[in-house]
Structures are given as C-alpha cells and as structure tokens.
PyMOL Python script that loads the backbone (N, CA, C, O; Angstrom):
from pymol import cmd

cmd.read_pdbstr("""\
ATOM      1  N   UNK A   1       0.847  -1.171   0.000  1.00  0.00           N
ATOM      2  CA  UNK A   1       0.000   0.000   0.000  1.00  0.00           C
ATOM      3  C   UNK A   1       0.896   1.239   0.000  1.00  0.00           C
ATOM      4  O   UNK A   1       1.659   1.458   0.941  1.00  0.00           O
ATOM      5  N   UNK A   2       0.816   1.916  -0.888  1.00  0.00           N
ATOM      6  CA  UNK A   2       0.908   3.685  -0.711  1.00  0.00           C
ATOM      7  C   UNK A   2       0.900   4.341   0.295  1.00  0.00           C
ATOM      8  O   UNK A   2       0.339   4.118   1.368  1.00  0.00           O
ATOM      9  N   UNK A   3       1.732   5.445  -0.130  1.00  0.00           N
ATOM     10  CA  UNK A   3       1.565   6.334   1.353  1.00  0.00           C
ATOM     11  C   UNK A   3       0.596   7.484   1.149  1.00  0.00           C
ATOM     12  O   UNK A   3       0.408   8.394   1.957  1.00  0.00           O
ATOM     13  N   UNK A   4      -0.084   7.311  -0.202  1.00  0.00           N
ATOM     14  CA  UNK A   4      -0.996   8.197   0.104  1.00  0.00           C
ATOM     15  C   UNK A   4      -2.360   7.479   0.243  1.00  0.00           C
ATOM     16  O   UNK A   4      -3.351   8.190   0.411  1.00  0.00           O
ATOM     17  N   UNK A   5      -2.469   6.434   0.200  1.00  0.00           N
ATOM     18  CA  UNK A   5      -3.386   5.032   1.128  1.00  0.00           C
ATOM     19  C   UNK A   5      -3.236   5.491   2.468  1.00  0.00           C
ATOM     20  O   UNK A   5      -4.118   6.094   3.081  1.00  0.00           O
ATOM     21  N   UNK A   6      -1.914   5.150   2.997  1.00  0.00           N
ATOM     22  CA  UNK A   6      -1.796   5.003   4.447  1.00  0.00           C
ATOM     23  C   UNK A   6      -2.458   6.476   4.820  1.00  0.00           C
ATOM     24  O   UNK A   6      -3.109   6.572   5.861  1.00  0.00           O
ATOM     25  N   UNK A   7      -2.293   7.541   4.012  1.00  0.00           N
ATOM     26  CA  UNK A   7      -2.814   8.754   4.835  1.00  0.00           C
ATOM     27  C   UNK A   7      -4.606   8.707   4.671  1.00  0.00           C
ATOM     28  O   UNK A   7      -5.290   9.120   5.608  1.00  0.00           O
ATOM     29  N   UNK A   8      -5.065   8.329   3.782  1.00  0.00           N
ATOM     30  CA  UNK A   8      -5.866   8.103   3.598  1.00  0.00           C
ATOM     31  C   UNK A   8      -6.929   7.078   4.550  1.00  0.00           C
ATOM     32  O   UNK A   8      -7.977   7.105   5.195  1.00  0.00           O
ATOM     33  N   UNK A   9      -6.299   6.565   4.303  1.00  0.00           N
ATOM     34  CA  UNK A   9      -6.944   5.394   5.590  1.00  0.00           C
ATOM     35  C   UNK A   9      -7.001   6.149   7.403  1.00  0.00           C
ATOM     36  O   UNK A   9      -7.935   6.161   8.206  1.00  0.00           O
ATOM     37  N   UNK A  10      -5.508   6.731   7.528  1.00  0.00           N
ATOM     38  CA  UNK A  10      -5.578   7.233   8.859  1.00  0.00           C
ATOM     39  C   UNK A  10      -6.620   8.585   9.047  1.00  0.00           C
ATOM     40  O   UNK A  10      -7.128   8.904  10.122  1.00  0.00           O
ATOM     41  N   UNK A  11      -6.793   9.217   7.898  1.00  0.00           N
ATOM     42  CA  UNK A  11      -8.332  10.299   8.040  1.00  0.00           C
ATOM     43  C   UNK A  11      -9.448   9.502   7.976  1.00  0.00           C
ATOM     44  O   UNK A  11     -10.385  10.053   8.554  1.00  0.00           O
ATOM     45  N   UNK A  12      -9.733   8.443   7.517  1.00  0.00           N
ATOM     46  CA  UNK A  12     -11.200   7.734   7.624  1.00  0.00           C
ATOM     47  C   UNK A  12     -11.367   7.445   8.544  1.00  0.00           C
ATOM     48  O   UNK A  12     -12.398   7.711   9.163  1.00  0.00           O
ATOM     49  N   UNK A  13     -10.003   6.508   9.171  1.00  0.00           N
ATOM     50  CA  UNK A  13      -9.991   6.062  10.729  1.00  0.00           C
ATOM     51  C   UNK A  13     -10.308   6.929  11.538  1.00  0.00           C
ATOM     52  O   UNK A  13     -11.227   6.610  12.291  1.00  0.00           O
ATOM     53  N   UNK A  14      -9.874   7.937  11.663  1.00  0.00           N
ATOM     54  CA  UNK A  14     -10.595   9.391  12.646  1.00  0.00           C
ATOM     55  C   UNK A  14     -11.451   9.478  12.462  1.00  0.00           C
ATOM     56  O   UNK A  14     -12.100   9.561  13.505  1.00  0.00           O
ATOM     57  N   UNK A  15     -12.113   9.532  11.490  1.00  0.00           N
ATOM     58  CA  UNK A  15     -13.957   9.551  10.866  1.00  0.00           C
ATOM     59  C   UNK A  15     -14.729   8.951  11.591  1.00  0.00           C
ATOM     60  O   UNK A  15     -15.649   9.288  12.336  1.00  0.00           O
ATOM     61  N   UNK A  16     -14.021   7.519  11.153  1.00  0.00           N
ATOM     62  CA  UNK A  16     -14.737   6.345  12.227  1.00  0.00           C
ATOM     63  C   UNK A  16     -15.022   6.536  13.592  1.00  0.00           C
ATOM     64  O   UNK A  16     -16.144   6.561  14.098  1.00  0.00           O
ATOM     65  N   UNK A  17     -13.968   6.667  14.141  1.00  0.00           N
ATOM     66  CA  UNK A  17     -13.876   7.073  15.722  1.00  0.00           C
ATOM     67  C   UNK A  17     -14.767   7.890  16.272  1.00  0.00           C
ATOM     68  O   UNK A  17     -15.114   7.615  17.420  1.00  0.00           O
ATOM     69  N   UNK A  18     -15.479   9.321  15.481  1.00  0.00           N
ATOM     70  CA  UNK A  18     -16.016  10.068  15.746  1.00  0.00           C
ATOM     71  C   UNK A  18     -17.457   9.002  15.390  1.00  0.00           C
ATOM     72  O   UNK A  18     -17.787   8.275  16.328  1.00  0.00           O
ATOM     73  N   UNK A  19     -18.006   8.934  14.540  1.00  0.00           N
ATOM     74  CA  UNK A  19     -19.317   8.305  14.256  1.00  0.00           C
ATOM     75  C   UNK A  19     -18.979   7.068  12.771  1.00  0.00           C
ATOM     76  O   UNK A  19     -18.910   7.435  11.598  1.00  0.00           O
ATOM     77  N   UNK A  20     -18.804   5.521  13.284  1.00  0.00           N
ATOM     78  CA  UNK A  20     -18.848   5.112  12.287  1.00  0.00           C
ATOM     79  C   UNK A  20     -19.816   4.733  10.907  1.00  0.00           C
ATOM     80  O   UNK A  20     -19.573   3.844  10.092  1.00  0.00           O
ATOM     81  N   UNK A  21     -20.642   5.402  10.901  1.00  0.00           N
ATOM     82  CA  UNK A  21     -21.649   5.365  10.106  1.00  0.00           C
ATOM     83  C   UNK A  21     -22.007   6.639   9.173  1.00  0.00           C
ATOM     84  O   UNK A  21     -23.015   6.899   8.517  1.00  0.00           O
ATOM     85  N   UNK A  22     -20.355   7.579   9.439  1.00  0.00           N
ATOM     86  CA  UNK A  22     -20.499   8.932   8.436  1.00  0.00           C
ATOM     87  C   UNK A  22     -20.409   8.293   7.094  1.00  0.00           C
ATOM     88  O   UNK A  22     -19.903   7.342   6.499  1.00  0.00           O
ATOM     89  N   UNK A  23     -21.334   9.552   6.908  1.00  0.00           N
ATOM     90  CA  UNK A  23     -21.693   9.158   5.252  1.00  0.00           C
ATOM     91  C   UNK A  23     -20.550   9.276   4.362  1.00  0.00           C
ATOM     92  O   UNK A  23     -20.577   8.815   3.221  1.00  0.00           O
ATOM     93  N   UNK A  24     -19.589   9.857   4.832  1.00  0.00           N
ATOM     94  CA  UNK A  24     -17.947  10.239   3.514  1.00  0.00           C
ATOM     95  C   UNK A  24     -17.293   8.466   3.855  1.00  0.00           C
ATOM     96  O   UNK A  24     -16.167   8.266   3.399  1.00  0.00           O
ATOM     97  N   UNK A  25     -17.913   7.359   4.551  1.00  0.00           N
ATOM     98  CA  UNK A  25     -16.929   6.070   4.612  1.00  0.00           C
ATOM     99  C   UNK A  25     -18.264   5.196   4.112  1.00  0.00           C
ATOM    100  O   UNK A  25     -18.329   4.088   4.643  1.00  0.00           O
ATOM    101  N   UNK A  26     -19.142   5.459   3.346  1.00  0.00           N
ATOM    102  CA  UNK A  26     -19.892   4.215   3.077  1.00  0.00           C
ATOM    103  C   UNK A  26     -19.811   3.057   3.839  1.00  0.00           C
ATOM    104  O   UNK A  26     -19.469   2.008   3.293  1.00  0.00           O
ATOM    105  N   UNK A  27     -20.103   3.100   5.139  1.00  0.00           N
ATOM    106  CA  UNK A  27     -20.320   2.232   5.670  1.00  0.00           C
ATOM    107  C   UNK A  27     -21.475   1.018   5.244  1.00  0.00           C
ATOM    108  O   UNK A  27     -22.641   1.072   4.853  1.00  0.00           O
ATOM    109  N   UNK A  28     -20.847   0.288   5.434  1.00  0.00           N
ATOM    110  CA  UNK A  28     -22.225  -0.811   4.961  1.00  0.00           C
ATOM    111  C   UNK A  28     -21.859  -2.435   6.000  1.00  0.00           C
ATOM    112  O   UNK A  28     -20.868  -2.812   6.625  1.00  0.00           O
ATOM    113  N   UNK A  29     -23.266  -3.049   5.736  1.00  0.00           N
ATOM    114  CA  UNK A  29     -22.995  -4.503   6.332  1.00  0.00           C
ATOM    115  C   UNK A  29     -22.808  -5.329   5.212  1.00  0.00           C
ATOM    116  O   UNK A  29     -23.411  -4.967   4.202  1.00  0.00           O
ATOM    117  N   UNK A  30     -21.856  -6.752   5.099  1.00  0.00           N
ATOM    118  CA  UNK A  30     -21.830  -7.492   4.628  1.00  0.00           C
ATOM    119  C   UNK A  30     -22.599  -8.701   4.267  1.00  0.00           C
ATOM    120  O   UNK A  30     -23.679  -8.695   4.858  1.00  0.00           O
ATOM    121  N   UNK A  31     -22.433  -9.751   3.500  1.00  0.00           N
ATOM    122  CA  UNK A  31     -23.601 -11.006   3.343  1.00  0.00           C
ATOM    123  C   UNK A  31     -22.647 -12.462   3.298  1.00  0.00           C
ATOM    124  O   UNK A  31     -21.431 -12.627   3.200  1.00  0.00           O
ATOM    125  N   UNK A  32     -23.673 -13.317   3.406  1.00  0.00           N
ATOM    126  CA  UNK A  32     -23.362 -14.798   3.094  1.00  0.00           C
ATOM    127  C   UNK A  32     -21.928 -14.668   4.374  1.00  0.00           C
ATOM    128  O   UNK A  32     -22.064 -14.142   5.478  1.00  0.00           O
ATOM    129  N   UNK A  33     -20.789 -15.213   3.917  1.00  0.00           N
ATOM    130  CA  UNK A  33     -20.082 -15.346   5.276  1.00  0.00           C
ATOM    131  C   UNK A  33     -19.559 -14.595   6.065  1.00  0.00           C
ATOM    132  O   UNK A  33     -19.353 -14.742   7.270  1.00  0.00           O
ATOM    133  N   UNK A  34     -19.320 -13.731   5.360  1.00  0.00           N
ATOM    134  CA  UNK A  34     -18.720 -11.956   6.073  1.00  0.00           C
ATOM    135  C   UNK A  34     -20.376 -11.232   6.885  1.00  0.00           C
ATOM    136  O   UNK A  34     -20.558 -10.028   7.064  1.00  0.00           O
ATOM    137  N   UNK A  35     -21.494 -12.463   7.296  1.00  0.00           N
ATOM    138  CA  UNK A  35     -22.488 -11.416   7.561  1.00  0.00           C
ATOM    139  C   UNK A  35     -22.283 -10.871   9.061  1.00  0.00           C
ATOM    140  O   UNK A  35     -22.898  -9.977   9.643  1.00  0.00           O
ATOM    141  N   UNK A  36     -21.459 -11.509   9.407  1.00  0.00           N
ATOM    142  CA  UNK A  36     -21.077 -10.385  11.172  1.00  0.00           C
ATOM    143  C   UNK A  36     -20.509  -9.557  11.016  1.00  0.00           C
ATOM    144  O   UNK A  36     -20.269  -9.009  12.092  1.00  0.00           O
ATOM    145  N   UNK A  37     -19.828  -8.761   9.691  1.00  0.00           N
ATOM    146  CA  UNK A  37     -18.908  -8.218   9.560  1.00  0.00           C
ATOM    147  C   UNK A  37     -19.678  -6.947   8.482  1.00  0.00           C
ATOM    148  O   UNK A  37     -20.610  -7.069   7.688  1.00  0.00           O
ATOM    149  N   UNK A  38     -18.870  -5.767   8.840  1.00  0.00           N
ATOM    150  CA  UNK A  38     -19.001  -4.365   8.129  1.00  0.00           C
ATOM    151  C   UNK A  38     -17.757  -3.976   7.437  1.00  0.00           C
ATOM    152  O   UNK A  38     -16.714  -4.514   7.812  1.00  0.00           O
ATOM    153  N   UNK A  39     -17.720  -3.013   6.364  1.00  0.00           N
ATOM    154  CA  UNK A  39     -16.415  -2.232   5.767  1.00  0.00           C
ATOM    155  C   UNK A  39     -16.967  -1.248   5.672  1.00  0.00           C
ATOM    156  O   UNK A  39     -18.187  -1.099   5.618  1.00  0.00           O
ATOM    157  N   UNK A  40     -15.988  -0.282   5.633  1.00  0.00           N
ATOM    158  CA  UNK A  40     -15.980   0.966   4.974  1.00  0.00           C
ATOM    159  C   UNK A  40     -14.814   1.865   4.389  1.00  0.00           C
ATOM    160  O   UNK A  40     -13.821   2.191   5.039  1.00  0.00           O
ATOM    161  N   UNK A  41     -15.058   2.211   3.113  1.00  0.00           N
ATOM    162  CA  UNK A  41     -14.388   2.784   2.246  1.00  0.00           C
ATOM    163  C   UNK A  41     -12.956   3.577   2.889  1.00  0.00           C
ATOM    164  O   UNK A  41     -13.148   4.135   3.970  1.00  0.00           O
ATOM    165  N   UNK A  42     -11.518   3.672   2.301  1.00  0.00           N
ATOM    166  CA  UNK A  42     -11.096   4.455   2.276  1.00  0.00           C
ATOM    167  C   UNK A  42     -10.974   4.899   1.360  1.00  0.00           C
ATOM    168  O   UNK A  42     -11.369   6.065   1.372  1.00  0.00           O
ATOM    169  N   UNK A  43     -10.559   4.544   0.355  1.00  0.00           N
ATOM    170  CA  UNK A  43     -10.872   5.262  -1.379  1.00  0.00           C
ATOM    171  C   UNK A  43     -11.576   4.360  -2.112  1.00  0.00           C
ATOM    172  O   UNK A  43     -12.027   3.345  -1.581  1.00  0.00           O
ATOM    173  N   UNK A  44     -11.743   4.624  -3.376  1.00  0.00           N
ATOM    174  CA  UNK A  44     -12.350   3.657  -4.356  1.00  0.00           C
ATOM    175  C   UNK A  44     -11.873   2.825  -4.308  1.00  0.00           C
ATOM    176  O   UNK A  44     -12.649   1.887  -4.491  1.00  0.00           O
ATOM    177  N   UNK A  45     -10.162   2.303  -4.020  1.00  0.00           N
ATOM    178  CA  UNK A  45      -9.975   1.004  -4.463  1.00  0.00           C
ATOM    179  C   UNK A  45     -10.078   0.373  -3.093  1.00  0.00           C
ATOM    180  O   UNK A  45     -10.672  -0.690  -2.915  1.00  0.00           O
ATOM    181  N   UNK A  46      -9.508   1.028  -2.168  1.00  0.00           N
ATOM    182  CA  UNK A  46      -8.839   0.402  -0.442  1.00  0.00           C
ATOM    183  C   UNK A  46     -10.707   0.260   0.507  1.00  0.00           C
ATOM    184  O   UNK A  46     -11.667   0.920   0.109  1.00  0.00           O
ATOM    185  N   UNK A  47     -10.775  -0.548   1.515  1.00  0.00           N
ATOM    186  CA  UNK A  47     -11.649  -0.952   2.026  1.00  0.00           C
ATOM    187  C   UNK A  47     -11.205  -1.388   3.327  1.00  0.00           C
ATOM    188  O   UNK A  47     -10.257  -2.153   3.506  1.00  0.00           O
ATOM    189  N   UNK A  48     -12.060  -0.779   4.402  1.00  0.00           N
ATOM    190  CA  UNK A  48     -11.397  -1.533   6.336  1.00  0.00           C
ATOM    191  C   UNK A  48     -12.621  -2.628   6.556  1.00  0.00           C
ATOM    192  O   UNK A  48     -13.827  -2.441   6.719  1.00  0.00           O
ATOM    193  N   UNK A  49     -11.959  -3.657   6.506  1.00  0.00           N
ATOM    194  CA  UNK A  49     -13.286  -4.959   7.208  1.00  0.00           C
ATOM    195  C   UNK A  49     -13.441  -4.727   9.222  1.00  0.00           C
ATOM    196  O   UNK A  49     -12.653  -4.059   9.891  1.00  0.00           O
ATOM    197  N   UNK A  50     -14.287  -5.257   9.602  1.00  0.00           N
ATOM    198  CA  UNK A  50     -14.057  -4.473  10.963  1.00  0.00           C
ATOM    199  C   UNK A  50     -15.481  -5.321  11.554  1.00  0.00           C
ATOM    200  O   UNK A  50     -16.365  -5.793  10.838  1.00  0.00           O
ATOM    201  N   UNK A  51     -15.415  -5.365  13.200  1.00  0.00           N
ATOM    202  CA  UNK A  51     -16.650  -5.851  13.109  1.00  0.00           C
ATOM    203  C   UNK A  51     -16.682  -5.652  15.004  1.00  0.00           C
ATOM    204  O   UNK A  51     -15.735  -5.780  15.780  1.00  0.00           O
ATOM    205  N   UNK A  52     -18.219  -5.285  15.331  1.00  0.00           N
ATOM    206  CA  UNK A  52     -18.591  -4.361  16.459  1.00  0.00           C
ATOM    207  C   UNK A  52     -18.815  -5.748  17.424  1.00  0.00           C
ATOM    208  O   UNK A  52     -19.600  -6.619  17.048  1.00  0.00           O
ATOM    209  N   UNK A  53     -18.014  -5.886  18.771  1.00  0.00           N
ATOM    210  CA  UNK A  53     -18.195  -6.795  19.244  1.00  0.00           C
ATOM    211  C   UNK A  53     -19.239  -6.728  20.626  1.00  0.00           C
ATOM    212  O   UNK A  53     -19.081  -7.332  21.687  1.00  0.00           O
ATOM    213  N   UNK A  54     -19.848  -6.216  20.421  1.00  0.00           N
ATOM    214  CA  UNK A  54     -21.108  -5.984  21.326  1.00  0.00           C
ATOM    215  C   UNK A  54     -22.548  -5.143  20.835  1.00  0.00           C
ATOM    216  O   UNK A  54     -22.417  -4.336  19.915  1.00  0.00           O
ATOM    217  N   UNK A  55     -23.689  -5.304  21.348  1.00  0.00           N
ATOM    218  CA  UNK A  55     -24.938  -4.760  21.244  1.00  0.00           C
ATOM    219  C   UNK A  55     -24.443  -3.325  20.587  1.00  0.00           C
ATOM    220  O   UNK A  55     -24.402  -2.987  19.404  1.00  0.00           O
ATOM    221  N   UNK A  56     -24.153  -2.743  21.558  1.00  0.00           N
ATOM    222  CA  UNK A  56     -24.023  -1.382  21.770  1.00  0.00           C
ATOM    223  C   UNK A  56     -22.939  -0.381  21.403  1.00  0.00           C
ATOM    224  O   UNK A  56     -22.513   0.691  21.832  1.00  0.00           O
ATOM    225  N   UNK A  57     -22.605  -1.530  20.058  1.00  0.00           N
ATOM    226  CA  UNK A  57     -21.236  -0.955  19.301  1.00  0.00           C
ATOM    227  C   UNK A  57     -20.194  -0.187  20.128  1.00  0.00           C
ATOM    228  O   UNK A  57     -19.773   0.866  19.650  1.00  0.00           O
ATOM    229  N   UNK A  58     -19.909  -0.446  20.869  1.00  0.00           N
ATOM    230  CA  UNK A  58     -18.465   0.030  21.264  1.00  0.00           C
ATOM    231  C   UNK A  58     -17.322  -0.077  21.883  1.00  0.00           C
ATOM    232  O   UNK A  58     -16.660   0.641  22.632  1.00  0.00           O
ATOM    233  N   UNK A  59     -17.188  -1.476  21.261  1.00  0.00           N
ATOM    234  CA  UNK A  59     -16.296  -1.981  21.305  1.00  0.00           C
ATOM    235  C   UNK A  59     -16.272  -2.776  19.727  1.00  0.00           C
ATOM    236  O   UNK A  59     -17.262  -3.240  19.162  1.00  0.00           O
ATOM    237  N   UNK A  60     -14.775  -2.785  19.182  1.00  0.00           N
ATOM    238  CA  UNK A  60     -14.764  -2.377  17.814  1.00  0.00           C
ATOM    239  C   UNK A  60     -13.444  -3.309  17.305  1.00  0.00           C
ATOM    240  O   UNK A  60     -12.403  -3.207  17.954  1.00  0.00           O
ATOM    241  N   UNK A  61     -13.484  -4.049  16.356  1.00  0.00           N
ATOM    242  CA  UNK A  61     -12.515  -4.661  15.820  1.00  0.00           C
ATOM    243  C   UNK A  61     -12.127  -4.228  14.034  1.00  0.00           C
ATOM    244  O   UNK A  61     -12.853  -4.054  13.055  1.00  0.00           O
ATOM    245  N   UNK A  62     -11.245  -4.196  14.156  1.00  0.00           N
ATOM    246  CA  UNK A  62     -10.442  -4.067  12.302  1.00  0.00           C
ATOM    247  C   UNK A  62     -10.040  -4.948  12.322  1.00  0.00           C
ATOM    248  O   UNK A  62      -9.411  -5.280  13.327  1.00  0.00           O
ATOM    249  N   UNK A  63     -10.181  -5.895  11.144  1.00  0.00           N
ATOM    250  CA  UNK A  63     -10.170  -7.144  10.468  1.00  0.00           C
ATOM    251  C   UNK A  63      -9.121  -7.016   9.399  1.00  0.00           C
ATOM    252  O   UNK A  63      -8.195  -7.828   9.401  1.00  0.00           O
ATOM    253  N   UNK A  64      -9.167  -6.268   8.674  1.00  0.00           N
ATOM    254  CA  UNK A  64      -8.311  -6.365   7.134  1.00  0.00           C
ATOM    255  C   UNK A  64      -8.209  -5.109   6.618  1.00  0.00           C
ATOM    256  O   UNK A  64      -9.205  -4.419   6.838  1.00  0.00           O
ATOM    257  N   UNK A  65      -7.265  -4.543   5.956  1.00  0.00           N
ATOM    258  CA  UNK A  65      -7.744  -3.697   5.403  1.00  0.00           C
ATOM    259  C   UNK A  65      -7.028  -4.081   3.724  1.00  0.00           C
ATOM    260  O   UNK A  65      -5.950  -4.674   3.661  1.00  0.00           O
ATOM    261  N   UNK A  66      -7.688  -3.712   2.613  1.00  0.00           N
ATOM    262  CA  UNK A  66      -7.179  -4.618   1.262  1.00  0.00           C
ATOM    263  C   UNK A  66      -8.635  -3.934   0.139  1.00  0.00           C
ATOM    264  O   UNK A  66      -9.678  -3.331   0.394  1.00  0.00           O
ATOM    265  N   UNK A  67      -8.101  -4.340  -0.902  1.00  0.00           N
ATOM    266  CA  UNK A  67      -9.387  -4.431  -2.085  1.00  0.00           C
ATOM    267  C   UNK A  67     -10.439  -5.266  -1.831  1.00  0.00           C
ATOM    268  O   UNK A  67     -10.837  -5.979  -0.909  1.00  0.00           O
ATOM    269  N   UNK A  68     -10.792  -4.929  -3.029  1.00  0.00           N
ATOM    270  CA  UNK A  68     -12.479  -6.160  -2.770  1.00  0.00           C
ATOM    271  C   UNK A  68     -11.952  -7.849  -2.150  1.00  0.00           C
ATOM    272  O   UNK A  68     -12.541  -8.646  -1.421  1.00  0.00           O
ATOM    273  N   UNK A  69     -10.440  -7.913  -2.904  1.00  0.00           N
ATOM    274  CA  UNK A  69     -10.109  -9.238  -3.028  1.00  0.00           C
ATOM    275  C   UNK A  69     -10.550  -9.408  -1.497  1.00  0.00           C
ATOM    276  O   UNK A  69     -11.256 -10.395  -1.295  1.00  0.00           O
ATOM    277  N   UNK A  70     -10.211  -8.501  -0.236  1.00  0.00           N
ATOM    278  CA  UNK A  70     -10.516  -9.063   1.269  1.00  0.00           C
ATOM    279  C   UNK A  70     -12.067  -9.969   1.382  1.00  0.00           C
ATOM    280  O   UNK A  70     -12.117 -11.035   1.995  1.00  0.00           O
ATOM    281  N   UNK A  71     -12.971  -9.515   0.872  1.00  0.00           N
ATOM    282  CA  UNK A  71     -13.933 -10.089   0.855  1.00  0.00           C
ATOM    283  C   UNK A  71     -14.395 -11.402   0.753  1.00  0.00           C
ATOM    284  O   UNK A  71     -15.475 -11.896   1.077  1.00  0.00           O
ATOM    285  N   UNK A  72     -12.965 -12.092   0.033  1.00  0.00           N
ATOM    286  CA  UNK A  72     -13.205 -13.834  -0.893  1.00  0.00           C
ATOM    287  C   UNK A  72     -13.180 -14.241   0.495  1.00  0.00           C
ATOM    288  O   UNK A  72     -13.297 -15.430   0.792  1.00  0.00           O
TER     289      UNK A  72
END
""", "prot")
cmd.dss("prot")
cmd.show_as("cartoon", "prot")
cmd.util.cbc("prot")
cmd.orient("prot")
C-alpha cells in the first residue's frame, strides 16, 4: 500500500472514531459469510473490514484492510 493510502486510511480512521456510520466512509454490512462483519471505504480502491463486538457498538474490531479481493 501507498503512502498516500496510508494517509488516507488514517483520516477515515478518525472519521470512524467520531461516528462510524459517516456518510464520507460508506459504511455498509456485509452477506453470506462476512455477515457479522461491516467495511468501509477508504478510497475507491482500499476498504477496512471491521466488526462491532457488542450490542451497543463500542467496542470495535479491524479485520483487514485490502481491495475487494478481502472479501473472498
């Protein structure tokens, strides 16, 4: 990865922190085996897999961060 990835990623990550469900990280939920699991965008190509380990979201795991390929 790039270092203008890595900067990239570390402003979304702040994003996150504040409210992960801002609309500039397309947050979304996943399907079929990734369905416990969420991503959200750092650019068009880069993606953070991640996944909320309680009710009450807050407490918070990062899984991967990679292209679509993370998804297989």
């Amino acid at each position: 990865m790039d270092q203008k990835t890595k900067n990239q990623s570390e402003i979304k990550i702040a994003i996150f922190k504040k409210n992960p469900f801002d609309s500039r990280l397309a947050t979304h939920h996943l399907h079929g085996k990734l369905k416990n699991q969420l991503s959200f965008s750092v650019n068009a190509r880069y993606r953070i897999l991640f996944e909320f380990l309680d009710k009450k979201q807050d407490e918070i795991v990062f899984l991967d961060i990679g292209t679509h390929d993370l998804y297989k």
